[in-house]
C-alpha positions as CSV (number, residue, x, y, z in Angstrom):
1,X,0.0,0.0,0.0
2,X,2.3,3.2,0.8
3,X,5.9,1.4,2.0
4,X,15.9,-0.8,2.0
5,X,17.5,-0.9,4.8
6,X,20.1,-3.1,5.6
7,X,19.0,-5.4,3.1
8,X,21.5,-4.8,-0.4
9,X,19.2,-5.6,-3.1
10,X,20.3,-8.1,-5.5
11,X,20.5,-6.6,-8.8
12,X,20.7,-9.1,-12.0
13,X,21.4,-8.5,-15.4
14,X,19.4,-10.5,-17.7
15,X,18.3,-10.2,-21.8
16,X,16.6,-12.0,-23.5
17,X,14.5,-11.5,-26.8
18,X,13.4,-12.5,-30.2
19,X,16.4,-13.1,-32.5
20,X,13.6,-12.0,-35.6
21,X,12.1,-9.1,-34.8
22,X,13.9,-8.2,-31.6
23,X,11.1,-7.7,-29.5
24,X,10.8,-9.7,-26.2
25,X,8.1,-11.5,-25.8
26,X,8.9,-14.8,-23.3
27,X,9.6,-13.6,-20.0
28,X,6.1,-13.0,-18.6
29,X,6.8,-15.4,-15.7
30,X,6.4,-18.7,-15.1
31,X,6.4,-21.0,-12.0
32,X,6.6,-24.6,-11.1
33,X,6.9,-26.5,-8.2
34,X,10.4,-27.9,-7.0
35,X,8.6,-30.0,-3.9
36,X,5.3,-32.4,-3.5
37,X,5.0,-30.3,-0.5
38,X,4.9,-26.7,-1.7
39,X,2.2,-25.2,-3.6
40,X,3.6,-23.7,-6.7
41,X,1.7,-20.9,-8.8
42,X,0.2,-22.3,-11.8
43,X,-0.1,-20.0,-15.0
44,X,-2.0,-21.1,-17.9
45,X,0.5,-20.7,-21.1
46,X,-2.6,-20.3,-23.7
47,X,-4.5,-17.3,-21.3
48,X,-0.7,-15.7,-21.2
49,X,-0.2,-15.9,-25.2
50,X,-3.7,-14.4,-25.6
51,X,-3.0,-11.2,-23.5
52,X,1.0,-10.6,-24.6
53,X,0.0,-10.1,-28.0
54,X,-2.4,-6.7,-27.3
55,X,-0.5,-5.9,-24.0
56,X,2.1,-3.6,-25.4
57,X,2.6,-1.7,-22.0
58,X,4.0,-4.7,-20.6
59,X,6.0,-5.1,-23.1
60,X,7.0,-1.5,-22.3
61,X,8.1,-2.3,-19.1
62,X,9.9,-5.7,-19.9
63,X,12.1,-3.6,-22.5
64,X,13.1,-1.0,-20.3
65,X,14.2,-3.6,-17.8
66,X,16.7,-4.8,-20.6
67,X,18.1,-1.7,-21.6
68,X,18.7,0.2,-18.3
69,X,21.9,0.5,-16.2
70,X,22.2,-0.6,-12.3
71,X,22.8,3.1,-12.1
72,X,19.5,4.3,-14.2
73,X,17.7,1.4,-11.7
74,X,18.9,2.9,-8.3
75,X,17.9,6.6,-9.9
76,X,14.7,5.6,-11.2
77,X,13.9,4.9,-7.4
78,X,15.2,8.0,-5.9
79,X,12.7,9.2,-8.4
80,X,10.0,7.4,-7.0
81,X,11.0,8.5,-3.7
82,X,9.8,12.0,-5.2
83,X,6.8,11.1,-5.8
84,X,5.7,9.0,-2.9
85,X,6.8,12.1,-1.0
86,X,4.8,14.6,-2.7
87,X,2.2,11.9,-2.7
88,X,2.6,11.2,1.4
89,X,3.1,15.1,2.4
90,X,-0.3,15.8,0.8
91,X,-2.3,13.1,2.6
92,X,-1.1,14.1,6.0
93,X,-1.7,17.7,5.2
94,X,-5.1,17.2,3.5
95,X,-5.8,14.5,6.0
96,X,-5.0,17.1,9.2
97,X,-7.5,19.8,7.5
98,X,-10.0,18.2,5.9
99,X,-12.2,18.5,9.1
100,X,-11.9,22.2,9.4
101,X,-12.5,22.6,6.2
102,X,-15.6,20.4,6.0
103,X,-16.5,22.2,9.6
104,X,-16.1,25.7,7.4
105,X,-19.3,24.2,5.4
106,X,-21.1,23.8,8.6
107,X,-20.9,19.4,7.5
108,X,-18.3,18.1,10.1
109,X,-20.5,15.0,9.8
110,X,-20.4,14.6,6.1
111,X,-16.7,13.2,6.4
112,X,-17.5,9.4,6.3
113,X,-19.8,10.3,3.4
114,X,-16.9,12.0,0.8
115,X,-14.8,9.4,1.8
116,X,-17.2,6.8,0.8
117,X,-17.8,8.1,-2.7
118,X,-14.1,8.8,-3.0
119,X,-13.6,5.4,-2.3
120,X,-16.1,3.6,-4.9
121,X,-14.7,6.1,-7.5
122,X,-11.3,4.8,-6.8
123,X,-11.7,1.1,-6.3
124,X,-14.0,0.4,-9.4
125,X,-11.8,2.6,-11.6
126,X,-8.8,1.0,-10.7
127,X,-10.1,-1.9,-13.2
128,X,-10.1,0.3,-16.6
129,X,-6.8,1.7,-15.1
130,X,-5.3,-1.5,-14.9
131,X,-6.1,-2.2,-18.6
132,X,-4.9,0.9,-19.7
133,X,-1.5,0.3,-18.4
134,X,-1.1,-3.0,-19.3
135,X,-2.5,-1.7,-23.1
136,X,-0.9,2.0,-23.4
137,X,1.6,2.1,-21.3
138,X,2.9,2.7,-17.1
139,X,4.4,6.2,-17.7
140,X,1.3,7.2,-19.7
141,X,-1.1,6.1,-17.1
142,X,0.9,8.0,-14.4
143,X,0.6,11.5,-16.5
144,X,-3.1,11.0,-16.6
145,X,-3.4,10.2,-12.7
146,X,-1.0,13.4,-12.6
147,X,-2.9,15.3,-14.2
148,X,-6.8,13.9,-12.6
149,X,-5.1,15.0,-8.8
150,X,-4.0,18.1,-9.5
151,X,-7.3,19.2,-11.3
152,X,-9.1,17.9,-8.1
153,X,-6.4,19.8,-5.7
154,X,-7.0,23.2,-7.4
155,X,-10.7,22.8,-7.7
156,X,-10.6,22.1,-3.6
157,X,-8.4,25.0,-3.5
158,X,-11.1,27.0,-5.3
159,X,-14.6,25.9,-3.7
160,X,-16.9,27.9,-2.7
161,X,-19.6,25.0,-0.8
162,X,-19.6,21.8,0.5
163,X,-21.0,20.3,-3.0
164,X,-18.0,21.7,-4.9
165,X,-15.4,20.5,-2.4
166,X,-16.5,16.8,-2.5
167,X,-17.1,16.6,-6.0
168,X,-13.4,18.0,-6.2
169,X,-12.3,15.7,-3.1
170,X,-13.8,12.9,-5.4
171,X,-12.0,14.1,-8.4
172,X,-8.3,14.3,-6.8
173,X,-8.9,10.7,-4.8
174,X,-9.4,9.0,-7.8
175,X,-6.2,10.6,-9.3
176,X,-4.2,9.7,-6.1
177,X,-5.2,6.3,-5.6
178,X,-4.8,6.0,-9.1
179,X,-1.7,7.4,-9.3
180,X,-0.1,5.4,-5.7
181,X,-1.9,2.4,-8.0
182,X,0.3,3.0,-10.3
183,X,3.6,3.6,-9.4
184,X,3.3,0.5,-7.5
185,X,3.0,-1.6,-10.3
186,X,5.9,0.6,-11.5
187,X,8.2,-0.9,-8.2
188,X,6.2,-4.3,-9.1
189,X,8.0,-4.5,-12.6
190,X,11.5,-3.5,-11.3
191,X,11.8,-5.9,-8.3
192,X,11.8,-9.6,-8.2
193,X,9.2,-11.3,-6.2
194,X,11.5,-12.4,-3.5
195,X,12.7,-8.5,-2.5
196,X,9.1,-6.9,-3.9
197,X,7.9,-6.1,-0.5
198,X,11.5,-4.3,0.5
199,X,11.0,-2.6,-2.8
200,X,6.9,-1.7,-1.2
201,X,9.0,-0.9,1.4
202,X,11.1,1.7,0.0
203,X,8.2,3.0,-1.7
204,X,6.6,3.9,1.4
205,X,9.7,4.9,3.4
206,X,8.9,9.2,3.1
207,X,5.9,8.4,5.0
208,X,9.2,8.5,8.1
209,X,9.9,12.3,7.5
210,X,6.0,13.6,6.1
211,X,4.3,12.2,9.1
212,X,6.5,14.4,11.4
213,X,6.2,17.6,9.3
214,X,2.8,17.1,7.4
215,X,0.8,18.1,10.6
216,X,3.4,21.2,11.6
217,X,2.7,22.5,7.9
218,X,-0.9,21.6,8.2
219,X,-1.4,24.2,11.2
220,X,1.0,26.8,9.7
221,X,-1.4,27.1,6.8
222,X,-4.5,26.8,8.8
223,X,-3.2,29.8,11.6
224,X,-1.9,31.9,8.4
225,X,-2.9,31.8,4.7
226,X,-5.3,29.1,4.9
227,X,-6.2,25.7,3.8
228,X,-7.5,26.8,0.7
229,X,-3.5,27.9,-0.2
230,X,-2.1,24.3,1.3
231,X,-4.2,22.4,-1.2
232,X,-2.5,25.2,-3.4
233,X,1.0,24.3,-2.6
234,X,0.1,20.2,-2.2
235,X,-0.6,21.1,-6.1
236,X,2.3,23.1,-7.3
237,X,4.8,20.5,-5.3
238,X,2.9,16.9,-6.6
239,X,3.5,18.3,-10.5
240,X,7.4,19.1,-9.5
241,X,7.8,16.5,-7.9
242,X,6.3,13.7,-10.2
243,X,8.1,14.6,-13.3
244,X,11.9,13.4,-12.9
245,X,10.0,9.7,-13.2
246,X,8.2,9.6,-15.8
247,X,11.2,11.4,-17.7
248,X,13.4,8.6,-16.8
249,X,10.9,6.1,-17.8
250,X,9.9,8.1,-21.3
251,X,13.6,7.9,-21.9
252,X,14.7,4.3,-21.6
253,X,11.6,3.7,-23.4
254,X,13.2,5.4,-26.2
255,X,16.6,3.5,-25.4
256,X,14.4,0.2,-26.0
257,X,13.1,1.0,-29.1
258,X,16.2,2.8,-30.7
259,X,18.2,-1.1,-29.5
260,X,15.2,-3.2,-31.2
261,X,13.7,-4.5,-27.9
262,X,10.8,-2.8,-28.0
263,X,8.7,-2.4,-31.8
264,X,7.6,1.1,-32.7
265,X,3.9,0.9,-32.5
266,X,2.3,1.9,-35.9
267,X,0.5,4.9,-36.5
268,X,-3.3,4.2,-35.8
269,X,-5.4,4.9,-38.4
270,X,-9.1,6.5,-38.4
271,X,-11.3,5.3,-35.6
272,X,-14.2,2.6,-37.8
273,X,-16.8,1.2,-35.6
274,X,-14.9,-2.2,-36.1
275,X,-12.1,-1.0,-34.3
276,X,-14.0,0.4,-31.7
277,X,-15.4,-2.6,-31.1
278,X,-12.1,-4.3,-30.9
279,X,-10.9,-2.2,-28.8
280,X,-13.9,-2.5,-26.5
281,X,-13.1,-6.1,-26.6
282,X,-10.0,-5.5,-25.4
283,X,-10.2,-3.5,-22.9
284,X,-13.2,-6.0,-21.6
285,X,-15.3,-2.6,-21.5
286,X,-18.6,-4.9,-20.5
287,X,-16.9,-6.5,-17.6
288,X,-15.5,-3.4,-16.3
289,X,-19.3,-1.0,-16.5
290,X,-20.6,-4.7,-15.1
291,X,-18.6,-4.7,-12.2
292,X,-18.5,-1.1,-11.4
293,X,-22.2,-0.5,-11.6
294,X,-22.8,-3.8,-9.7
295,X,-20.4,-2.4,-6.9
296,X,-21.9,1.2,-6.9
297,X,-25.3,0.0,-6.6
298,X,-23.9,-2.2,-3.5
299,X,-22.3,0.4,-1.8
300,X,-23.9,3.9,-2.7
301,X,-26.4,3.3,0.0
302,X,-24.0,2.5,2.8
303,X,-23.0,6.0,1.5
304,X,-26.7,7.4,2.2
305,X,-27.5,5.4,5.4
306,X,-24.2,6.1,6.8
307,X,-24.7,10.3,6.5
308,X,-27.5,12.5,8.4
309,X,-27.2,15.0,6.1
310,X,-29.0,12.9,3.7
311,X,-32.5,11.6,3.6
312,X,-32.8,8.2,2.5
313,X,-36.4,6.7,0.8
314,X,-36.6,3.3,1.8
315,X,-36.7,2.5,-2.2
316,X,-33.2,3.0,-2.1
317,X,-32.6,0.0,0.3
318,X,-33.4,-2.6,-2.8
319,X,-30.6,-1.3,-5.1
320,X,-28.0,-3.7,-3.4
321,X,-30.0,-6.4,-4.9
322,X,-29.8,-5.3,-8.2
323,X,-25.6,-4.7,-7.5
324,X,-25.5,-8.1,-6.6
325,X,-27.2,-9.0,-9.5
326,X,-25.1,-7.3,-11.8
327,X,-21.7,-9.0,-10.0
328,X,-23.3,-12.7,-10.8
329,X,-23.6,-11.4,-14.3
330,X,-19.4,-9.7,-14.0
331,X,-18.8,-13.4,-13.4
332,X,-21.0,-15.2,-15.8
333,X,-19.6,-12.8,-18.6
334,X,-15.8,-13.2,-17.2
335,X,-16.2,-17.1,-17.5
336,X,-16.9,-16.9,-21.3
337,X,-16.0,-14.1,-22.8
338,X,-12.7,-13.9,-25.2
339,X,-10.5,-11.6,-23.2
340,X,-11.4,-11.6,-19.6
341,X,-10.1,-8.5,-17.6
342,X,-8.9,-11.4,-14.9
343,X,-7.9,-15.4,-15.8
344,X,-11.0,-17.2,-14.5
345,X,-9.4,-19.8,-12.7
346,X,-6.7,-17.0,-10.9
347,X,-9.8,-15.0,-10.0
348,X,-11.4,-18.0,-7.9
349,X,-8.4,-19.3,-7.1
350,X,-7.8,-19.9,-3.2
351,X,-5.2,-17.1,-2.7
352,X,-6.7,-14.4,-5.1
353,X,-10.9,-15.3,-3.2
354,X,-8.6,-15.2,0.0
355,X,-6.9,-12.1,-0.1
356,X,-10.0,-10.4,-1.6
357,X,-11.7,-11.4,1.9
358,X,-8.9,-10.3,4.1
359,X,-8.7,-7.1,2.6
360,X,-12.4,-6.5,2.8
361,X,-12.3,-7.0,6.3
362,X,-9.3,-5.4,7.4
363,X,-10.5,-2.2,6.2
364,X,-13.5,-2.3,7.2
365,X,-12.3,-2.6,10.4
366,X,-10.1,0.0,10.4
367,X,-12.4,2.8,9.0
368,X,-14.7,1.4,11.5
369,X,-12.5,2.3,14.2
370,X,-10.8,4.8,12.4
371,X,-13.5,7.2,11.8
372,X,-13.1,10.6,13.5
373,X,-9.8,9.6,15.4
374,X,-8.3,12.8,15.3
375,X,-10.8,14.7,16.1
376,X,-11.7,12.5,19.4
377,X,-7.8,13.1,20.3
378,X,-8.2,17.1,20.0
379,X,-11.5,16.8,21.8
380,X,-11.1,13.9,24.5
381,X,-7.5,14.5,25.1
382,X,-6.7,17.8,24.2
383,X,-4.0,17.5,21.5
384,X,-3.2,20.1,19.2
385,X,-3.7,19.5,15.3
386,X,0.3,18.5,15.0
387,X,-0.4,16.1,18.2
388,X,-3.0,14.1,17.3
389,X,-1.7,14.2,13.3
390,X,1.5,12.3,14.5
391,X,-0.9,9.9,17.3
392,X,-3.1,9.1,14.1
393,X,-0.6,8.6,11.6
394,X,1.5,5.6,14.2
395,X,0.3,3.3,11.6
396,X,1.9,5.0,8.6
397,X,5.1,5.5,10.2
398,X,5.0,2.2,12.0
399,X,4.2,-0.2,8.9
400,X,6.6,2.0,7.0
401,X,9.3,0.4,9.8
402,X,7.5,-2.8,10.1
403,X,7.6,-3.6,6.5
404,X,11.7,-3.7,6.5
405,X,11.3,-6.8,9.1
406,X,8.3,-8.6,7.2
407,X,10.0,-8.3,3.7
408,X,13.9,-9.5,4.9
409,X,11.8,-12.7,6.4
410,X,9.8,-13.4,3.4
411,X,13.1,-13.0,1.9
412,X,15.1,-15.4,3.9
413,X,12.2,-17.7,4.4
414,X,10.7,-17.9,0.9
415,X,7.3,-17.6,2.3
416,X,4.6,-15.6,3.5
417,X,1.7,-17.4,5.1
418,X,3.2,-18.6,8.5
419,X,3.7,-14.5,9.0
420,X,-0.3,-14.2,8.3
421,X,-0.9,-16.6,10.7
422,X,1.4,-15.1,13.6
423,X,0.5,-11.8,12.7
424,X,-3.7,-12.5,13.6
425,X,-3.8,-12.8,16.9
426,X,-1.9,-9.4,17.4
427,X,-4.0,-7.6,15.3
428,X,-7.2,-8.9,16.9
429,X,-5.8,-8.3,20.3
430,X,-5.1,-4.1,19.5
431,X,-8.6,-4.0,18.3
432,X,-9.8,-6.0,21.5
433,X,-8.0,-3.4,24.2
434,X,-9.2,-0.6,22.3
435,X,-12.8,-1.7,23.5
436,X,-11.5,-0.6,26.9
437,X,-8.5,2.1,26.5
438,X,-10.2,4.0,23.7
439,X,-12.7,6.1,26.3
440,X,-12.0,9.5,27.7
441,X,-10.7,8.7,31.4
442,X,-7.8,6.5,29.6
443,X,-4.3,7.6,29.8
444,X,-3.4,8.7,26.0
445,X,-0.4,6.2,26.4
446,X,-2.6,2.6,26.3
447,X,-4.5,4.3,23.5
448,X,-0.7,4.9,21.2
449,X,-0.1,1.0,22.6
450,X,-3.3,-0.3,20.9
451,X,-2.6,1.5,18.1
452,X,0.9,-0.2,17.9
453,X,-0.2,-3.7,18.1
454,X,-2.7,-2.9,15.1
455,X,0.3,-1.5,13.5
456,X,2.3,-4.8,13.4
457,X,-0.6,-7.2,12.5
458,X,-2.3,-4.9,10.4
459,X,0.3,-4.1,8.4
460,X,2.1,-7.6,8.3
461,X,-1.2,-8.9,6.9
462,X,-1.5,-6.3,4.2
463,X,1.6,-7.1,3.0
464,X,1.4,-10.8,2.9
465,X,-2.1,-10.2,1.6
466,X,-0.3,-8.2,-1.8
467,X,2.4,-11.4,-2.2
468,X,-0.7,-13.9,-1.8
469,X,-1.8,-12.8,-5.0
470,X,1.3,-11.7,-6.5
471,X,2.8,-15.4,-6.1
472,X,0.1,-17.0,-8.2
473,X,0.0,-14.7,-11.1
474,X,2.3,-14.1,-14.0
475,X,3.4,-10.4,-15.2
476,X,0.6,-10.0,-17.4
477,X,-1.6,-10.9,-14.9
478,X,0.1,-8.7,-12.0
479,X,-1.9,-5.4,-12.8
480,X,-4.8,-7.1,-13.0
481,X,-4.7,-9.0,-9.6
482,X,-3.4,-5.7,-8.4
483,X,-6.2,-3.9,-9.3
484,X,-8.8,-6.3,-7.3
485,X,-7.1,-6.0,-4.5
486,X,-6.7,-2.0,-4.5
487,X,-10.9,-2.9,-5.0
488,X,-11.2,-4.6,-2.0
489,X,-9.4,-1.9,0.1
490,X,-11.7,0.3,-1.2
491,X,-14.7,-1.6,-1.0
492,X,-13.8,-2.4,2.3
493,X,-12.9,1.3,3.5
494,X,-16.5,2.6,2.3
495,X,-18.6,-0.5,4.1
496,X,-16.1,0.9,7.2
497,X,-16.8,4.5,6.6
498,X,-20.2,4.2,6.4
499,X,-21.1,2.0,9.3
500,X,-18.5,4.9,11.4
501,X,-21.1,7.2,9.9
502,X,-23.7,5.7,10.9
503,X,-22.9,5.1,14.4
504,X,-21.8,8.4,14.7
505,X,-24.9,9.9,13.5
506,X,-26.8,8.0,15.9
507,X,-24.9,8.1,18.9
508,X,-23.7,11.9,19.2
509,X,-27.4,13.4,18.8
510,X,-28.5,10.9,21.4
511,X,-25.7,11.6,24.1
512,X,-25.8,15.4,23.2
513,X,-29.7,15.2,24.0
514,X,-29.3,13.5,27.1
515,X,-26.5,15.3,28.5
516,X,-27.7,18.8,27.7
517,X,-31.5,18.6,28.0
518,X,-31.2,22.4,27.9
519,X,-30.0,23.4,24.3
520,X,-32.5,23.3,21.6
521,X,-32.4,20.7,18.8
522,X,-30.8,23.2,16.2
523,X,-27.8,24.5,18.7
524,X,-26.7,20.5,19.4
525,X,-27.2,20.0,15.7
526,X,-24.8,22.7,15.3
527,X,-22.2,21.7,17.9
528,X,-22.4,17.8,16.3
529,X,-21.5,19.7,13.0
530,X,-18.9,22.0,13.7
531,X,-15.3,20.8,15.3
532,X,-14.2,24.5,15.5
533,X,-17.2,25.2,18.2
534,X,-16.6,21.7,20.2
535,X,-12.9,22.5,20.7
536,X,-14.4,26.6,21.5
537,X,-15.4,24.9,24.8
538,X,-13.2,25.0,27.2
539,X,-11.8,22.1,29.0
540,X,-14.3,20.8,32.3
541,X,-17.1,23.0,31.0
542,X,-20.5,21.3,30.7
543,X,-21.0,20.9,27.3
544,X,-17.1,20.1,26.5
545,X,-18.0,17.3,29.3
546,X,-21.0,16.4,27.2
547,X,-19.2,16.3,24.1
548,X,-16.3,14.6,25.5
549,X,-19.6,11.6,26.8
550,X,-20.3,11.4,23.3
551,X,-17.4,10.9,21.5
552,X,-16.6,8.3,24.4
553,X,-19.7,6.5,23.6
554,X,-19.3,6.6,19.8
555,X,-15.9,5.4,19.5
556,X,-16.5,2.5,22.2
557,X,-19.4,1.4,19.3
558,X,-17.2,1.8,16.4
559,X,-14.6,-0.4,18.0
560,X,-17.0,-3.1,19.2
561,X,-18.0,-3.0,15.5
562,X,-14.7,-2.9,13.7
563,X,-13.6,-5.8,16.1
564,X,-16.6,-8.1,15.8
565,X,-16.0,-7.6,11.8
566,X,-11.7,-8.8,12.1
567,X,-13.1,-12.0,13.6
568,X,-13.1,-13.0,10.0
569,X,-9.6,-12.7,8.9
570,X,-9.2,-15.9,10.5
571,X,-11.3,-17.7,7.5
572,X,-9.7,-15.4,5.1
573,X,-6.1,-16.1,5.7
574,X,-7.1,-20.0,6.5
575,X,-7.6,-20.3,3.0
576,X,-4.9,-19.1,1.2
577,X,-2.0,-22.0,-0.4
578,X,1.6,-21.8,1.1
579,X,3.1,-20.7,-2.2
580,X,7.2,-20.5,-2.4
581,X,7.4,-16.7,-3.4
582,X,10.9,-18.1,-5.9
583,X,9.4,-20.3,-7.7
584,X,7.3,-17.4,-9.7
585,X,9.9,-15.6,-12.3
586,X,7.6,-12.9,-13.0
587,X,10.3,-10.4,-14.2
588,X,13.9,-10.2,-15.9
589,X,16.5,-7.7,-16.8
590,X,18.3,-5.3,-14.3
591,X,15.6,-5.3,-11.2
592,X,15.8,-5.4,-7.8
């Protein structure tokens, strides 16, 4: 997800290609199985012939792989360095202001409901994203998500109303997501299986210095020029920032083709209705609208139900049964059409179905419990923005750490299921002790210890979660399987935004109510709303008491909730095969 140290990458240099027309076309990985006893990934030679031929961005990055130095390599990732620290400085800025800015609307409790839309934007349009990578090109599909952020940045930057700033806020997440999509397929087709989750790792190692000075910047914009100019400057540094990568991808591209390992694709012709069609084909344009409308229908009324500032008919509850319907027919039509977006059999296989599961419900835990955090640690325990910014973002900076020790024992161990299995019963235990420590007489120190322990199991699991369907799948394949499991995080984030929302919609009217029978309906409406006003009240006043009893009461629900729902990472990571992460050569050439 975001993510050497003392690890020295092993660095190969490898060629191979087609003595005819000098354009490689056989190192799309294979596996096989050295040992009755190990579970080796399986690829299907005919699906993988099928796909090569039309994929041409794979082919992209295979022939960059031949032609680039150790030296272009290790720059290419400073590079992305850049961009994951544009990309990480912005979430813990946006992340820090978002509910003052929301607050500025007078719709503190429309949070959970931007993020949910955000979040079935960016998972069901990861799937056309993955195509056009694999069919255009990596370096094209990162100047697009580029470009879709920024747009949604400057529109923030520019709103006027709540409607503008979360169609804008919609806007720049799918760009973002889009764009962290991609550049981790980008690290996925420079690294070798066996060191892929150091190379995650790397990716995600600027989360160590934005998490410290995101929320300082954060409150220097919000005491001076305003959050309106940070989303300004979050916009002006992402462009900078971003564009040293795709140069150095662009070029060797060039190198490729100029050295005969890459084909210079033909000028297209006029668009006909039969090539339209083909290209719909291609791109399995039916599967994709299939599964996207099928998931929007599922999970656009979580969306409603979840929010108060919404009114909900009761028709809307039967469009979830028309979204399911449509995901029987995703699978029906991925079974027999002529190029699915997914193999079949790799889609219901054991490890793919598995890690689908576990990411569902590891999100959905977390956004359960997740939901409001920082502003229960300004309200409940007093922090400042910067405070409860770093107390929030433990897990960033922690599975940033973490991820160094989990990929150097994959490494040495050549698997990754026994670390799922040690790593559940610590997760499950930080969610169980949060029942208890997250309440406002707790010391803030038992709540940063629970936070910890979800650190280490969450995290571990995510990142065996990525090599479970990584191990099984061939480089073709890799955005693909990629792309449904960036899906299930966000299908799994909106289910846990919602159900926060909803609690919270329910539970801070109702404790307000009770503990100041003396305000009016429209004032406790108004302090539920607006974070400026709650922190307004000083600390041991009645209604900061009252506020502080109902932000107790609502996080004690969301963690009951998000705790009963990680019960089920047990089935999920049951079920999974115990693949040896060597045995799958996805990519050659000079990687890490």
């Amino acid at each position: 997800m975001e993510d050497v140290a003392s690890h020295a990458p092993l660095l190969s240099r490898q060629s191979s290609h087609d003595d005819d027309n000098h354009v490689r076309r056989n190192s799309y990985g294979s596996a096989s199985s050295s040992s009755k006893d190990d579970a080796a990934a399986s690829i299907d030679p005919a699906a993988e012939e099928a796909i090569v031929g039309v994929q041409s961005g794979i082919q992209q990055a295979d022939a960059i792989n031949q032609v680039w130095s150790r030296a272009a390599l290790i720059l290419a990732y400073c590079f992305i360095f850049l961009c994951s620290f544009a990309n990480t400085l912005q979430y813990q800025i946006m992340s820090n202001l978002m509910p003052y800015v929301v607050s500025e609307f007078n719709s503190h409790s429309l949070i959970p409901t931007i993020g949910i839309v955000a979040s079935i934007m960016s998972g069901v349009l990861k799937l056309p994203i993955a195509k056009m990578i694999d069919s255009w090109g990596r370096p094209q599909g990162l100047a697009c998500m580029i470009v879709m952020a920024t747009t949604g940045l400057v529109l923030m930057a520019a709103s006027r109303d709540v409607k503008t700033y979360a169609a804008a806020e919609v806007i720049y997440q799918v760009g973002i997501s889009g764009f962290s999509y991609v550049l981790d397929i980008i690290v996925a087709d420079t690294s070798s299986l066996k060191d892929r989750t150091l190379a995650f790792a790397f990716n995600s190692s600027p989360t160590l210095i934005t998490t410290f000075i995101g929320p300082p910047i954060a409150t220097l914009f919000l005491n001076g020029s305003g959050w309106r100019w940070a989303f300004g400057f979050s916009a002006i540094l992402f462009v900078v920032l971003s564009i040293p990568v795709l140069s150095i991808l662009a070029l060797n591209m060039r190198r490729a083709e100029a050295q005969g390992y890459l084909a210079k694709r033909p000028k297209s012709g006029p668009w006909t209705i039969s090539k339209l069609r083909r290209s719909l084909i291609e791109f399995d344009a039916l599967g994709i609208i299939l599964a996207a409308g099928g998931l929007t229908l599922i999970l656009v009324p979580f969306s409603l139900l979840g929010s108060s500032a919404v009114s909900v008919d009761n028709s809307v509850a039967i469009t979830p049964i028309f979204g399911v319907l449509l995901i029987i027919a995703f699978v029906i039509h991925e079974r027999r059409t002529r190029r699915p977006f997914i193999r079949f059999s790799l889609l219901f296989s054991r490890n793919v179905a598995g890690a689908f599961l576990l990411s569902i419900i590891i999100f959905i835990a977390y956004f359960s419990w997740d939901g409001f955090y920082t502003s229960y640690l300004q309200v409940v325990h007093d922090l400042t923005l910067a405070q409860a910014g770093y107390v929030g973002h433990i897990y960033g900076v922690g599975s940033c750490l973490w991820a160094v020790v989990v990929g150097y024992l994959i490494r040495r161990t050549d698997r990754f299921k026994w670390l799922a299995l040690a790593a559940l019963p610590v997760h499950l235990l930080g969610g169980f002790l949060m029942i208890f420590f997250r309440r406002p007489d707790t010391n803030i120190a038992w709540v940063i210890m629970c936070q910890i322990l979800i650190t280490i199991g969450g995290s571990t699991l995510i990142m065996c979660d990525q090599m479970a369907v990584m191990a099984i799948a061939n480089h073709a394949e890799l955005a693909s399987v990629m792309a449904l499991l960036g899906l299930a995080y966000y299908v799994g984030s909106a289910i846990g935004s919602s159900l926060s929302g909803a609690i919270w919609n329910s539970t801070l009217p109702e404790v307000l109510a009770a503990q100041l029978p003396q305000y009016s309906a429209d004032e406790l409406t108004l302090i539920a709303a607006d974070l400026k006003k709650q922190l307004s009240y000083p600390m041991g006043s009645v209604v900061r008491k009252a506020i502080i009893a109902a932000y107790g009461e609502a996080q004690y629900r969301m963690c009951v909730a998000g705790v009963l729902v990680s019960l089920f990472e047990i089935l999920a990571v049951g079920i999974w095969k115990d693949v040896r992460v060597s045995e799958n050569k996805q990519v050659t050439g000079t990687v890490l």
